[in-house]
C-alpha positions as CSV (number, residue, x, y, z in Angstrom):
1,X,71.2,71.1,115.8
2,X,71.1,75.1,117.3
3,X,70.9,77.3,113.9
4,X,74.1,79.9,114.0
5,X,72.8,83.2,114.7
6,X,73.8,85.8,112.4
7,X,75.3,89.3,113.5
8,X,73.2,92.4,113.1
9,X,75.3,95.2,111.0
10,X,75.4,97.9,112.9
11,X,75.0,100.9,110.6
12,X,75.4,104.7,111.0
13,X,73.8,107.9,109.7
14,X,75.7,108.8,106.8
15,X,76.0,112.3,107.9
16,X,77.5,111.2,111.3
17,X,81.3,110.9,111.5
18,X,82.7,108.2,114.3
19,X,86.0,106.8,114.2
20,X,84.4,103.3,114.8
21,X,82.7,103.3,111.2
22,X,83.4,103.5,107.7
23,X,82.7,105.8,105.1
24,X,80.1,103.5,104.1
25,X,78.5,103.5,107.3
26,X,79.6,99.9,108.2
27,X,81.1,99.0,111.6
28,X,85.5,98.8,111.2
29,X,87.1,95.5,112.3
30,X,87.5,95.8,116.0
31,X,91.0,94.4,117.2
32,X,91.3,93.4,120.9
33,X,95.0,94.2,121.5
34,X,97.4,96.7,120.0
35,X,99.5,94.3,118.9
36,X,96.6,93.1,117.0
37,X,95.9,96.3,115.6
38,X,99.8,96.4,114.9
39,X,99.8,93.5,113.1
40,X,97.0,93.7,110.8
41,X,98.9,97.7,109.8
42,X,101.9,96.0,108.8
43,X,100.1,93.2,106.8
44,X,98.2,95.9,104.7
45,X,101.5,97.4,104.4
46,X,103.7,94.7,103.4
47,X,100.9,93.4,100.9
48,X,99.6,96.7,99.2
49,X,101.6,99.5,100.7
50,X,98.9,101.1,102.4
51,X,100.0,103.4,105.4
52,X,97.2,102.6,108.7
53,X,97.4,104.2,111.9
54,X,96.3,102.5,114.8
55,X,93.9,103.9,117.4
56,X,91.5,103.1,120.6
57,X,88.1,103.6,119.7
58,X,86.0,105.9,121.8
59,X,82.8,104.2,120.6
60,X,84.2,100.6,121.3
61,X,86.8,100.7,123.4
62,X,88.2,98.2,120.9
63,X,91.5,99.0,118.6
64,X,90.7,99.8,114.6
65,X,93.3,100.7,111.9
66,X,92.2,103.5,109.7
67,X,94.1,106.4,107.4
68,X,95.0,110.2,109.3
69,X,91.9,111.9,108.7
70,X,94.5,114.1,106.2
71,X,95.1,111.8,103.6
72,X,91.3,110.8,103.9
């Protein structure tokens, strides 16, 4: 039986900012579609009332939900 291969984290210089990462330097959750995207917003809102933007990734060409860089 073929071992699963595990994912390499893709990590970023701390003092780099990239919409595609986190604060922590951790890759986001990429979302194929908008409406995927959309979807996973209004879950975080419906179950902890957490406001998310969505937005096409410039690094990834992927959707990612994320707070306005204001209330960050």
């Amino acid at each position: 039986m073929a071992k699963a291969r595990r994912r390499r984290e893709i990590t970023r210089p701390k003092e780099t900012t990239s919409p595609h990462f986190k604060r922590d330097g951790t890759a986001k959750k990429q979302y194929r579609t908008h409406q995927e995207a959309s979807s996973a917003a209004q879950l975080a809102w419906t179950l902890e009332a957490v406001d998310l933007n969505v937005y096409r990734c410039s690094h990834c060409h992927q959707w990612h939900i994320g707070r306005s860089s204001r209330e960050e």
